[in-house]
N, C-alpha and C positions, 0 to 999 in steps of 0.2 A: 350549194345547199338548197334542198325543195323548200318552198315560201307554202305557206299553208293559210288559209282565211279566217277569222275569228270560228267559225260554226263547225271547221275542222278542227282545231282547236281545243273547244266545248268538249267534240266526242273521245277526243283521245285521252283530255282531261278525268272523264268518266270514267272510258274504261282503267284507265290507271289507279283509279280510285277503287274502283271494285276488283284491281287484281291484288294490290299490296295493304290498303287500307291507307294509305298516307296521306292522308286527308287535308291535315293541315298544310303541307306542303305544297297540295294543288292546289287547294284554295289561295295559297298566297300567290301563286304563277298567274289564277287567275286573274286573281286582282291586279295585280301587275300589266298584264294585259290588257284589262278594261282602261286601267289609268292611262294606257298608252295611247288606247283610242280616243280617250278623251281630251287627251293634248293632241291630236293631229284633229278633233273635229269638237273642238270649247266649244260651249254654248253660248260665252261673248269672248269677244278678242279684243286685246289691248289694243288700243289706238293712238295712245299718248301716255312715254312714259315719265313727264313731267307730273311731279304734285300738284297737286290742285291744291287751293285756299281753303277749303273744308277737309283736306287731307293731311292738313300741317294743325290748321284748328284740333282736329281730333286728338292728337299727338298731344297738343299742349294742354288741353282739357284732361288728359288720363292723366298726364305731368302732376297738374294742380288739384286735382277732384272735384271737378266742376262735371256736372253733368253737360249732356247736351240737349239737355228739355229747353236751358238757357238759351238755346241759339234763336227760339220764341221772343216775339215782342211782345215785350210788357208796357202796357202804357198807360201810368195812373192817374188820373183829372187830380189837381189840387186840390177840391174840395171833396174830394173823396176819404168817409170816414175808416178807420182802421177794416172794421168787420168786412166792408165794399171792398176794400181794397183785395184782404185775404180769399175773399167772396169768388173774386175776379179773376186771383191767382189759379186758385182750383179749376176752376170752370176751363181757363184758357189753357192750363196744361191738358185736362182731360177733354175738350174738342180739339189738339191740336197735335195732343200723340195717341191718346186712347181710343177715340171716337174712329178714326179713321182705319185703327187698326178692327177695331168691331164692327165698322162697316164692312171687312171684305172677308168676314167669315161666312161661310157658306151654313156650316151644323156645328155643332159642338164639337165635333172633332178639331177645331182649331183652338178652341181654350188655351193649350197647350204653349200660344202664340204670348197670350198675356200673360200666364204663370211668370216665363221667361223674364219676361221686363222687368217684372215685380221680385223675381229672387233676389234674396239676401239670407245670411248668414243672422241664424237666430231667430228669422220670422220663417212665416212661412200664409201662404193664401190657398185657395183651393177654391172651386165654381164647384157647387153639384147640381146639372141639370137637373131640373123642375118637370116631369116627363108627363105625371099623370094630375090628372085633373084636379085641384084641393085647393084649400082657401090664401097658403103661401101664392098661388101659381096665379088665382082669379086675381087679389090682391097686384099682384106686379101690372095685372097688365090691365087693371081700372086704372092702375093710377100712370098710366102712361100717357101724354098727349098725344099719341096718333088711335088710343082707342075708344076716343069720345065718339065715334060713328061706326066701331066697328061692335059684330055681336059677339059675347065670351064664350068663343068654340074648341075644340082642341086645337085644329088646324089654324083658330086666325092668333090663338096663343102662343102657340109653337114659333110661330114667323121671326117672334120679338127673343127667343131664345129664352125664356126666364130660366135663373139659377140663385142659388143658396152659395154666397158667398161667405166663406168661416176664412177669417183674418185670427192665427195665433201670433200674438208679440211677446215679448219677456215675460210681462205680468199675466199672462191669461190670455184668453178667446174669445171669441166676441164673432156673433153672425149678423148679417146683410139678406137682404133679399132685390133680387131686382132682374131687369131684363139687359141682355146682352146688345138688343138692339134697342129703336125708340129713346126715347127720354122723359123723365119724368119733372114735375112741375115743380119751381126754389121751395113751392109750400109743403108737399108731401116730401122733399127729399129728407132722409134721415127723419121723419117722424113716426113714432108708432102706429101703426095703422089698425085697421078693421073691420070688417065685414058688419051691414049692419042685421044679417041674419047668426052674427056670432058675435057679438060685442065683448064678452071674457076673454077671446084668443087674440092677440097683438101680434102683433111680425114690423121688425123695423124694415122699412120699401128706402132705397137709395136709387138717384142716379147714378150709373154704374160708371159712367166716363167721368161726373165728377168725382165721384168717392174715390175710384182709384189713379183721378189727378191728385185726389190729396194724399193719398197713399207713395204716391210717385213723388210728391213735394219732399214729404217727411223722409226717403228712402236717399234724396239728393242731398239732401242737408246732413246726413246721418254719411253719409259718404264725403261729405268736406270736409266736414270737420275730422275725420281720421286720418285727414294730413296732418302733420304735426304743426307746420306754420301757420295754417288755416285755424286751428284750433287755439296759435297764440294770438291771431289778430282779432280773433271772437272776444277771447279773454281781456285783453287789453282794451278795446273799443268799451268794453261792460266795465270793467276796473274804473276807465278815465270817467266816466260816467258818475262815478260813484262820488270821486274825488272833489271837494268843494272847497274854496279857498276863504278864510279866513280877513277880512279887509284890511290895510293897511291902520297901523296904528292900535287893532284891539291888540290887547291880552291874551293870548289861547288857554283856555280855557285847561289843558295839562299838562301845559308845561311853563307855563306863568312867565314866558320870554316877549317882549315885546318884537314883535317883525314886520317886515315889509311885507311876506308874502308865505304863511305858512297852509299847509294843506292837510284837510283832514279827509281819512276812509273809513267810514261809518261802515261796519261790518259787523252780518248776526255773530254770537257769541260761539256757536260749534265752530266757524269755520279758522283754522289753523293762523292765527295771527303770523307767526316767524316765518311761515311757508310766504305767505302772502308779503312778506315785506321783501324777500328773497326773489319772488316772481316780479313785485317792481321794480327790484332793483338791475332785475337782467331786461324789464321793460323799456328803463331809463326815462319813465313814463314822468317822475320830476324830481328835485333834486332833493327836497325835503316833504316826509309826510306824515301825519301824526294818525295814531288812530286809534277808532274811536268804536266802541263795540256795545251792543247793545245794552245790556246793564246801564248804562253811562248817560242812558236819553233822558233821565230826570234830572242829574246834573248840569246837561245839557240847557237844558229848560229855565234851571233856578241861575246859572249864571250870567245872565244879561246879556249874552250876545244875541243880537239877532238873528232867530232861528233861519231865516230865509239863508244864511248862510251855510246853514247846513242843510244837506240832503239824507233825510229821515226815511226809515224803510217804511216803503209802502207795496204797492201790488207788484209795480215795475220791479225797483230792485229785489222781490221775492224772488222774480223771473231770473233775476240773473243771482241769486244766492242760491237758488236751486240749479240751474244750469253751470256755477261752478264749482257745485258737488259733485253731480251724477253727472252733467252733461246735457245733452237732448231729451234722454230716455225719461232722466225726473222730469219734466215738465206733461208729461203725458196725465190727463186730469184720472184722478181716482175714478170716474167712473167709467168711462171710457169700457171698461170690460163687462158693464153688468146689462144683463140683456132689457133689462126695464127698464134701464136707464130714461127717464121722459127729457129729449133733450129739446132746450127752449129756442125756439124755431127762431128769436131776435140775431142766435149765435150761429157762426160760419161754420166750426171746426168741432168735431165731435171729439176731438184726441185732445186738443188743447184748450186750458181754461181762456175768456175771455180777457183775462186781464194780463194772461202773455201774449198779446197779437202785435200789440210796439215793437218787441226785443228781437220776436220772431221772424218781423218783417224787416227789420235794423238788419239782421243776418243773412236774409233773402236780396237785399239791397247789394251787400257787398258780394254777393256770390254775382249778383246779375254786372256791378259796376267791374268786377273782374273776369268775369264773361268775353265786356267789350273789350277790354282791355288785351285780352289773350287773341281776340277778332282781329284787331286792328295788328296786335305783333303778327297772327301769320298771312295779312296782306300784305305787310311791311317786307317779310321775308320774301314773299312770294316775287313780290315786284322787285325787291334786292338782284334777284336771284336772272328775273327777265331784263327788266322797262332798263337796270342801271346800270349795264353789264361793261357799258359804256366809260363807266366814272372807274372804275380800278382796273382797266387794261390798259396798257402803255401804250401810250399814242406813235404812231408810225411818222415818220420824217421827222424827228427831233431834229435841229440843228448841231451839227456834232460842236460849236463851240456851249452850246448847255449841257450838251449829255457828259462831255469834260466835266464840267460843276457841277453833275451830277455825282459823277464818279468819286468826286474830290469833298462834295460837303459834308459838313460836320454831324448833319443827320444821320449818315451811316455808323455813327457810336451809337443809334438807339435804336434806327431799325435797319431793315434786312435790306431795304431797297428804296432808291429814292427815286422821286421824278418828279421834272418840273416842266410848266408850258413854255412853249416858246416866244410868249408872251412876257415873262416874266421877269422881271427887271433881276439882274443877278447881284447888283448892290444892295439893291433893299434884303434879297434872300440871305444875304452874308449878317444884314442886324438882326432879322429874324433867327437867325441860328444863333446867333449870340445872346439873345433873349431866350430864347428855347434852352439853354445851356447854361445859365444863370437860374433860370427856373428850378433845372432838373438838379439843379446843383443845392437847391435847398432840402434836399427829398434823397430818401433811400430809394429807388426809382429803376428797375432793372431796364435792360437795354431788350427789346422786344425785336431780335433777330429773324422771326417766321410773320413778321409785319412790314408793308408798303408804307410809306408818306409819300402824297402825290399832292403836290399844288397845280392845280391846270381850273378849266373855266367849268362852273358846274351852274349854270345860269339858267338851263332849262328845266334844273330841278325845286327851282326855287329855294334853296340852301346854301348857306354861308359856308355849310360842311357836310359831309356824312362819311361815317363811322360802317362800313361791312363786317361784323365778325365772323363770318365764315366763310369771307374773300381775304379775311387779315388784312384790312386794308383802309387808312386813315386819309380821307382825301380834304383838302381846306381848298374854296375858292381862291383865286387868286386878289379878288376884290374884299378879301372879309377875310384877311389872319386872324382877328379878332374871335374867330368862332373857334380857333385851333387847341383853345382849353377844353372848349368845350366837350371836342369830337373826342380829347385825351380822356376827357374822363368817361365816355363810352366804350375809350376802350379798356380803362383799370375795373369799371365794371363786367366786364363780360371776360374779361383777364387773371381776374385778381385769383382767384380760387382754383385755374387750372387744371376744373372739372368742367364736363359735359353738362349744360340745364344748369350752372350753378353762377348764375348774373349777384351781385352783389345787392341791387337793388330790388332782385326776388327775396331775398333771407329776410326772414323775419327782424332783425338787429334793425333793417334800416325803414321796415313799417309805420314808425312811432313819427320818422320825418316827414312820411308820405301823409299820413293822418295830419298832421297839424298844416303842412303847406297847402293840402287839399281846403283844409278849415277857415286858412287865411286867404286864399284866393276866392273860393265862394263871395267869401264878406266883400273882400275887395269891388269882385263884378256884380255884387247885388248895390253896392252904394252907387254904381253907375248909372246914369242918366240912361234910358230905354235906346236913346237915337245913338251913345257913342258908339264908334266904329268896332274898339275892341270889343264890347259888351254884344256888336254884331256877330263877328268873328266868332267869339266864344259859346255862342248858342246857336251858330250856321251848323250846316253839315259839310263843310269844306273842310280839306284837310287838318286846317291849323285851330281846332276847333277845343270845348273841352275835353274832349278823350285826350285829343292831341296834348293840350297841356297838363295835362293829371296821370298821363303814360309814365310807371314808374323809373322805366330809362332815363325820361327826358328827365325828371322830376331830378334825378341822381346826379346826372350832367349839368343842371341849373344850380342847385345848392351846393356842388364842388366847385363852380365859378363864384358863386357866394363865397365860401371859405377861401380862396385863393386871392378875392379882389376885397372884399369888406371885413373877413377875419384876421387875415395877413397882411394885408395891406398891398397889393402886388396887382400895382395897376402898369403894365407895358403893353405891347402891342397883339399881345396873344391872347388876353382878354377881355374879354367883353361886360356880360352880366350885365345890362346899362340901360332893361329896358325896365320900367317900378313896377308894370302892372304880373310880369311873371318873375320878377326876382324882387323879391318885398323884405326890405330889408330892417323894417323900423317894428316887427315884431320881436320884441326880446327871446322869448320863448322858443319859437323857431332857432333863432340864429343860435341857443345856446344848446339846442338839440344839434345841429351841423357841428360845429366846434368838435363837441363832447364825440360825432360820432365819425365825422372828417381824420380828426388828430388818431384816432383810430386805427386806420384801415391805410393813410400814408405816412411815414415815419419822418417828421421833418428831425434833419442836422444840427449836430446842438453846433460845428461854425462851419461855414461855408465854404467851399473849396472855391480855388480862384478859377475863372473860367480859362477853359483851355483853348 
């Protein structure tokens, strides 16, 4: 067959087009061609086709609807007031995704570049360069800090890009003015501005990197919360909030029962009582709750409990009475769209009133604490994947009198494969299985046949255990059986549901355990002495740190050994659970959230079959 060069090609392409007209036909040959050239001559070549840690992150951030602005450090001084704090926010997403990108435009012709970023569904932004010379354009670039030494020319205006920035959102439109490049001063941003040879004409002048860092905020948050579990853990964090407990021994004030511990949800009067008793109840948020609606706060007042006991609406739960109406979108201030708006230069956020920055930054908190949290799962995967490849491959020269006990032990009724070091003392493995067997025998518990148990040495990992799920592969030290409940219940979490992405400890059902254990371990390490060791650990950056304890896997793995050793009573050699400061047992509340959601999710036997 004659081989022909692309430019032969071209002209044959041509004339065939001008003989029949078949236009579209060639055109696709073409392209077809070109694409050919460009896989024998990419413009970059793969060089490694392992994932990377930012490529498993990415994955599990679209998973959860976390942006990746998050993958930014945020880092706020304690004495930093709310406004500072939000202040901070804006700024450092808009020098740290904005800015950079409006540094490497050349002309207006790259606009196009931040549209992008900024699309969504419903809004809509637009830049219209500022071309010719007029008080909008002078206005942008006085108020610019690099134009304090420069004179207002077309050419030294031009440099900084000004544009007329129109933001339309649900309620309305609303315009911006400012420069694409440069920056402007925290004083001028967002204030109406003026010429003082025109003092009637106003124009709001913004920095452009901050304004659409904040823009960029409100667009992440607006995309979390469209997850469904995202939007219950908002809801429930805002509910428990509300919730205020009655003291032991009064009266309650509606239903005239003496209790130990009853709770009341002071709630405005539109919002759907029976809905809201229905969402706590799928909350499990507590077991008894009264409540109590507005109309009812003079009541409240004339019957001698002490109000401190109740939590009375005020700015805050506005925030969150409005945000469990409408969502995000109501909290945007009424004025927000009006172009006169004079807005008071004390306040951060031109979208939102000053008295939701609490609730706002409550929300932004758990987006950033699930952030790390999604970080640390895909270096955990990562290095699963590399560093441990070691811990679930079967080790070579077994002794063939263990690889017999292998063959022969009573683990093979629950997994697919067993393996033991040759180390391992084989009488002690015979009471171990007979504990393992008595366990499983209290439980509807299926036999996990596409699963490894390996007991061999795992000492350079620092682990009593570890748990692969996507090696299927449950490995226990040989020095720490003790951890072997644990690792079990990493693997009925990443098991249970016998869906892709569908961990037990991701569902919303078991957030309310994570909330309160997080709540109790805080307290825990804040009563600690500065110098204790764990109080070190827990606020090092070393592995075993807070992230590390607050990971909702571990969290799930720790509170099923709770249930298993302090619910049931089921203290043998498989578990552990033994250390106070991460398994806290002397919280009622906690322990009766485990219970309630443990008895759940494993089916204990009403008797027990005998061990076989």
């Amino acid at each position: 067959m004659e081989q022909i060069n692309l430019f032969d090609f071209t002209n044959i392409l041509m004339k065939s087009t001008s003989s029949n007209g078949d236009i579209q036909s060639n055109i696709s040959l073409f392209d077809k061609e070109e694409k050919t050239m460009d896989l024998l001559n990419p413009k970059e070549k793969i060089t490694n086709l392992k994932r990377t840690v930012k490529e498993i992150l990415k994955d599990k951030q679209n998973e959860s609807g976390i942006s990746d602005l998050f993958d930014i450090s945020f880092n706020f001084k304690d004495d930093w007031s709310l406004e500072k704090r939000l202040k901070y926010v804006f700024k450092r997403i808009g020098s740290k995704i904005i800015k950079p990108l409006l540094d490497s435009f050349s002309s207006y012709d790259d606009i196009y570049k931040i549209e992008e970023i900024l699309k969504e569904e419903g809004r809509e932004i637009s830049f219209e360069p500022l071309l010719e010379l007029c008080k909008q354009q002078e206005l942008c670039f006085r108020c610019l800090k690099e134009s304090k030494t420069m004179k207002y020319t077309s050419a030294n205006v031009l440099k900084f890009l000004p544009v007329k920035v129109q933001y339309n959102g649900p309620s309305g439109c609303i315009s911006f003015n400012g420069c694409l490049k440069g920056s402007v001063t925290d004083k001028k941003h967002k204030a109406l501005m003026y010429l003082t040879s025109g003092r009637a004409e106003k124009h709001r002048i913004v920095d452009i990197p901050t304004m659409l860092g904040e823009l960029l905020f409100f667009k992440a948050v607006r995309d979390y919360l469209r997850n469904d579990i995202n939007l219950k853990k908002v809801r429930y964090r805002f509910f428990k909030s509300l919730v205020c407990i009655v003291k032991e021994g009064e009266k309650h004030l509606f239903t005239n029962i003496p209790s130990e511990k009853l709770y009341a949800l002071y709630l405005p009067s539109d919002l759907d009582t029976p809905g809201v008793e229905e969402e706590l109840k799928e909350y499990s948020l507590y077991p008894k709750v009264t409540f109590v609606i507005e109309e009812q706060y003079k009541k409240v007042m004339d019957s001698g409990i002490p109000e401190k006991n109740f939590k009375f609406w005020n700015s805050t739960n506005n925030f969150i009475a409005l945000f469990l109406r409408g969502g995000i979108d109501s909290l945007v201030s009424q004025n927000f769209y009006q172009e006169d708006y004079t807005f008071n230069k004390n306040y951060v956020s031109l979208m939102i009133d000053r008295k939701n920055y609490k609730p706002l930054l409550e929300i932004f908190t758990l987006m950033i604490n699930e952030n790390i949290q999604l970080t640390n799962e895909a270096k955990k995967e990562h290095k699963m994947i590399s560093d441990y490849a070691a811990s679930f491959e079967t080790k070579k020269n077994i002794p063939l009198k263990v690889q017999e006990c292998m063959k022969k032990s009573k683990f093979n009724n629950y997994f697919g494969y067993v393996e033991f070091d040759e180390l391992v003392d084989l009488k002690k493995i015979g009471q171990i299985e007979e504990e393992f067997i008595a366990f499983t025998n209290m439980f509807d518990l299926k036999k996990h046949s596409d699963h490894s148990i390996r007991f061999r040495r795992l000492g350079k990992h620092r682990a009593g255990g570890l748990y692969f799920p996507y090696q299927r592969a449950l490995c226990v030290d040989i020095s720490s059986p003790s951890s072997m409940i644990h690792e079990y219940f990493h693997l009925i979490d990443y098991t249970a549901e016998m869906k892709e992405n569908s961990c037990l400890s991701k569902q919303f059902k078991f957030f309310p355990i994570i909330s309160k254990y997080t709540e109790v371990l805080d307290e825990i390490v804040s009563n600690l002495k500065p110098e204790h060791s764990f109080k070190s650990k827990w606020e090092g950056t070393t592995k075993f740190n807070r992230s590390y304890f607050l990971d909702p896997a571990e969290i799930f793995a720790r509170c099923g050994e709770i249930y298993i050793k302090h619910i049931l009573e089921i203290d043998n050699s498989l578990v552990g659970a033994d250390r106070p400061y991460v398994y806290p047992t002397d919280n009622n509340e906690l322990l009766k959230l485990i219970e309630v959601y443990y008895s759940s999710i494993i089916n204990k036997k009403e008797s027990i079959t005998k061990t076989a």
